[in-house]
C-alpha positions in Angstrom: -29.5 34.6 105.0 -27.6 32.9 108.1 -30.8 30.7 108.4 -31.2 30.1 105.2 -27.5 28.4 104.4 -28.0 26.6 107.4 -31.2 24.6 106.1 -28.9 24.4 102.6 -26.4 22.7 104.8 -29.0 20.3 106.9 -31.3 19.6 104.1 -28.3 18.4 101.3 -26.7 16.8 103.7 -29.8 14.2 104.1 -29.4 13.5 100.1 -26.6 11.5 100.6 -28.9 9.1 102.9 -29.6 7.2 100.3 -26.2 6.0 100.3 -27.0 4.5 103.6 -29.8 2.4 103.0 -28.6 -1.5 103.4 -25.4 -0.2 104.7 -26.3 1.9 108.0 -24.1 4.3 109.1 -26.7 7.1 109.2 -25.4 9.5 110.9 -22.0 9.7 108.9 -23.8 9.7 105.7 -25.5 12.8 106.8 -22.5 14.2 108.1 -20.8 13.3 105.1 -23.7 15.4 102.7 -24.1 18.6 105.3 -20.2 19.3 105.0 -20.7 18.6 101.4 -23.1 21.5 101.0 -21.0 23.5 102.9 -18.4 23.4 100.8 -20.8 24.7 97.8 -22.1 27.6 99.7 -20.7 30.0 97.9 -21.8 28.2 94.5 -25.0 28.6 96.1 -24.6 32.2 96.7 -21.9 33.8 94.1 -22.2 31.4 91.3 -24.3 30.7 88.5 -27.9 32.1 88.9 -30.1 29.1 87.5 -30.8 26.1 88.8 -29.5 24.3 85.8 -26.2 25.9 86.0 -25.8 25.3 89.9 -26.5 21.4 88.7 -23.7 21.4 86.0 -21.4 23.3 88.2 -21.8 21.3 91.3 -22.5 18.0 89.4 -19.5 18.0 87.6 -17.2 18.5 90.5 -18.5 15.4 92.6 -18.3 13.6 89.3 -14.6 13.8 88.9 -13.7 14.8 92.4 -15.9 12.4 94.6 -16.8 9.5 91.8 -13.8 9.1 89.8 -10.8 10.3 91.5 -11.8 8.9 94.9 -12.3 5.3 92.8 -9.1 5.8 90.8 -7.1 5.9 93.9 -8.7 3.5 95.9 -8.1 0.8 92.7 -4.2 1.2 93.0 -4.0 1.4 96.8 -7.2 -0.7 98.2 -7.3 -3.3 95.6 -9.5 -5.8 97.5 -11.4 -8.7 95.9 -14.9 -6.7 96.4 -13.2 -4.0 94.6 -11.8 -5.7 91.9 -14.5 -7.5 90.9 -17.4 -5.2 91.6 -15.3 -2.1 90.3 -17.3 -0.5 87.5 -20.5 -1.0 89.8 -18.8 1.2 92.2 -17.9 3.5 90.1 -21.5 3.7 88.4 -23.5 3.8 91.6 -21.6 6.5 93.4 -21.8 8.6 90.3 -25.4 8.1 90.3 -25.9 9.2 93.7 -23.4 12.5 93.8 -25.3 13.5 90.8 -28.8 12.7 93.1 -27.0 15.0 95.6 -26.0 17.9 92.6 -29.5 18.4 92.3 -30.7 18.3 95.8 -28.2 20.9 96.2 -29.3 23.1 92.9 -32.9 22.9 93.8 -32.7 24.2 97.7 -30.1 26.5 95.7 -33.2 28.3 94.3 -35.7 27.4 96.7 -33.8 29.3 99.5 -33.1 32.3 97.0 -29.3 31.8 98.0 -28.8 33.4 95.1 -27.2 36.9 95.2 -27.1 39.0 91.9 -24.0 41.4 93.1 -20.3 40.5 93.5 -17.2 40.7 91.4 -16.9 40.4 87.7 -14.6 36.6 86.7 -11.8 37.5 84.7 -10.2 34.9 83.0 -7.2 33.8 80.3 -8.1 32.5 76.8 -8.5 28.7 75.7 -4.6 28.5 74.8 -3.6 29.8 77.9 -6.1 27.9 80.0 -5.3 25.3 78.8 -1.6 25.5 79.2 -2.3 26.4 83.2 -4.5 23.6 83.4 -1.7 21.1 82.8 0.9 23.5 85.0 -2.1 22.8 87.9 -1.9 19.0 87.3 2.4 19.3 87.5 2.1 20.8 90.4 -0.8 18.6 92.0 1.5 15.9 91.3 4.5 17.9 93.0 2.3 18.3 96.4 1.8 14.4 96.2 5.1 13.5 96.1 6.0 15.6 98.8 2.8 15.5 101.4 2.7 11.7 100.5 6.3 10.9 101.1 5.6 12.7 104.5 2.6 10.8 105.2 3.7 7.4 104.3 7.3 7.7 105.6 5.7 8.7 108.8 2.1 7.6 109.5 0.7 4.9 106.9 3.9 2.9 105.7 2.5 0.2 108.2 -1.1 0.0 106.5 -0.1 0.0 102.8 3.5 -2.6 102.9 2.8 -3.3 99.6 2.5 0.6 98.2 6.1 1.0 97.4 5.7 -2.1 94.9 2.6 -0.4 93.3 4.7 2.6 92.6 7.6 0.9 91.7 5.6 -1.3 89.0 3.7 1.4 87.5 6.8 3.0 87.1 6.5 6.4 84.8 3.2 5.8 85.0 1.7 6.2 88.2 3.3 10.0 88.0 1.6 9.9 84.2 -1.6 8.9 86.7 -0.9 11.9 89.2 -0.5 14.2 86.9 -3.7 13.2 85.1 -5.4 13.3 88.4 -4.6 16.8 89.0 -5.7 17.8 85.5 -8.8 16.6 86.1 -9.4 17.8 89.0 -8.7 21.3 87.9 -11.0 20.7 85.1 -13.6 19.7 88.1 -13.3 22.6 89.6 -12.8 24.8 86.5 -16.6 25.9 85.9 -16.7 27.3 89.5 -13.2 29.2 88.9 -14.9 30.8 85.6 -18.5 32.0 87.2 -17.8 32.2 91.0 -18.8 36.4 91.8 -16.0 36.5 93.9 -12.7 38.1 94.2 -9.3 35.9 92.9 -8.3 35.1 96.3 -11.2 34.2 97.8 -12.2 32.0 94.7 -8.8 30.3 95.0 -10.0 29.3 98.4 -13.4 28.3 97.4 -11.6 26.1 94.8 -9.2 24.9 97.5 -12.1 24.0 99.8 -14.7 21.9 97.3 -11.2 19.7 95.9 -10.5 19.2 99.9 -14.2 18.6 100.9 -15.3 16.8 98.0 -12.4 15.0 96.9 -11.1 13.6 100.6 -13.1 15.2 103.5 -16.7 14.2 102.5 -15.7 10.8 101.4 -13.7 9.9 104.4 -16.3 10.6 106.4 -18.2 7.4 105.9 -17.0 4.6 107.6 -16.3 2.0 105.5 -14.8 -1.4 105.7 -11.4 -0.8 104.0 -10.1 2.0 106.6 -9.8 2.0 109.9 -11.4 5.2 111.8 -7.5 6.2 112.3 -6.0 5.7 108.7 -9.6 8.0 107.8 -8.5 10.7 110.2 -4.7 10.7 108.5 -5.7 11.1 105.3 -8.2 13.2 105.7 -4.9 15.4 106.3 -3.0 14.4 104.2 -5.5 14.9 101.2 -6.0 18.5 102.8 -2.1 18.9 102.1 -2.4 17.8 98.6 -5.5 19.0 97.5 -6.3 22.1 98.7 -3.2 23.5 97.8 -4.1 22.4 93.7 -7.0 24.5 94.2 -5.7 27.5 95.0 -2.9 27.1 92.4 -5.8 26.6 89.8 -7.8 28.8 90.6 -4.3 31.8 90.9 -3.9 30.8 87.8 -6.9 30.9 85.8 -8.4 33.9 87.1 -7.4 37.4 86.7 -7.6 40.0 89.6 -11.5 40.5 89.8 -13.1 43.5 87.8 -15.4 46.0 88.7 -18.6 45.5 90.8 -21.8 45.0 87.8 
């Protein structure tokens, strides 16, 4: 099995290759995919049993968490010409590719026989409830950004963003409208692996912690790219540890019940 998640790891990681072509940068790309699959091992292994479900699953989370979000937040805070004016073509492409990568990663899913039919029962709340902790996981995603990114700026990036403060301060009510929004979705990301994941509550809740972190900051950041130096990469690869992690193990405390018997 060892073996096994270690050619899941190698192998997905070169699906995000194509991401290279006509920019270089192979080896980061690579990088980028293999910790990628990592973070859906146990998708691979304790979630849902076809390869059609491990594509809706895992497509569904790098949609939101390493498509949109990741373009959402570099529009407000990295609003360069190139962005601006290309912004929708970013937007399209990268979703086109994580969801190239989704199904590189379903296929070696099945191929490898990751797959294991025992583990714990998901117990979980009813739509009106869900739903309710769904929104109390976007308050408190926007709670962890105000406080992790106060930290971060006041101490380590108010010298590469001078203009954030202004952004905030013109958005006004609505960048935390934005934030909050944000965190919503990214519970709703992450939601399908909270429901079928064959694994106790708390080890779930990190699973959920670990694919918002990976997908939505680690992987990403990764790839050098012309709008960060290799520096401000390294601080917010931290930072978005502090903000998103945390929001996945909230969700995932919240919307799951203490796991049932063994099937």
């Amino acid at each position: 099995m060892k073996t096994r998640i270690v050619l899941y790891c190698i192998l997905g990681g070169l699906s995000l290759l194509i991401g290279a072509l006509g920019s270089g940068g192979f080896i980061g790309w690579w990088l980028s995919g293999a910790v990628l699959a990592a973070a859906f091992v146990p998708v691979a292994v304790f979630g849902p049993r076809t390869a059609f479900g491990q594509f809706g699953t895992i497509g569904l989370a790098l949609l939101i968490l390493s498509a949109l979000c990741t373009w959402s937040e570099a529009l407000i805070f990295l609003p360069s010409p190139e962005m601006l004016q290309h912004r929708y073509r970013f937007l399209i492409g990268s979703g086109v590719l994580y969801l190239i990568v989704a199904g590189v990663l379903a296929v070696l899913g099945r191929l490898l026989r990751l797959s294991r039919e025992h583990g714990a029962v998901p117990q979980h709340h009813g739509f009106v409830a869900a739903a309710l902790r769904v929104l109390l996981s976007g308050l408190a995603y926007a709670f962890y950004y105000l406080v992790f990114g106060f930290i971060t700026y006041q101490f380590f990036t108010k010298g590469y963003y001078p203009e954030a403060t202004k952004i905030v301060e013109k958005l006004g009510l609505w960048f935390w409208a934005i934030q909050i929004g944000r965190g919503v979705l990214m519970t709703l990301a992450v939601l399908p692996i909270i429901y079928t994941l064959r694994m106790s509550r708390f080890q779930t809740a990190i699973v959920a912690g670990l694919v918002i972190w990976v997908a939505g900051g680690l992987s990403p950041l990764l790839i050098p790219n012309s709008f960060m130096s290799d520096t401000q990469r390294i601080i917010h690869i931290v930072e978005i540890f502090t903000q998103n992690f945390p929001l996945g193990v909230t969700a995932a405390l919240l919307l799951r019940r203490r796991s049932g018997s063994q099937p």
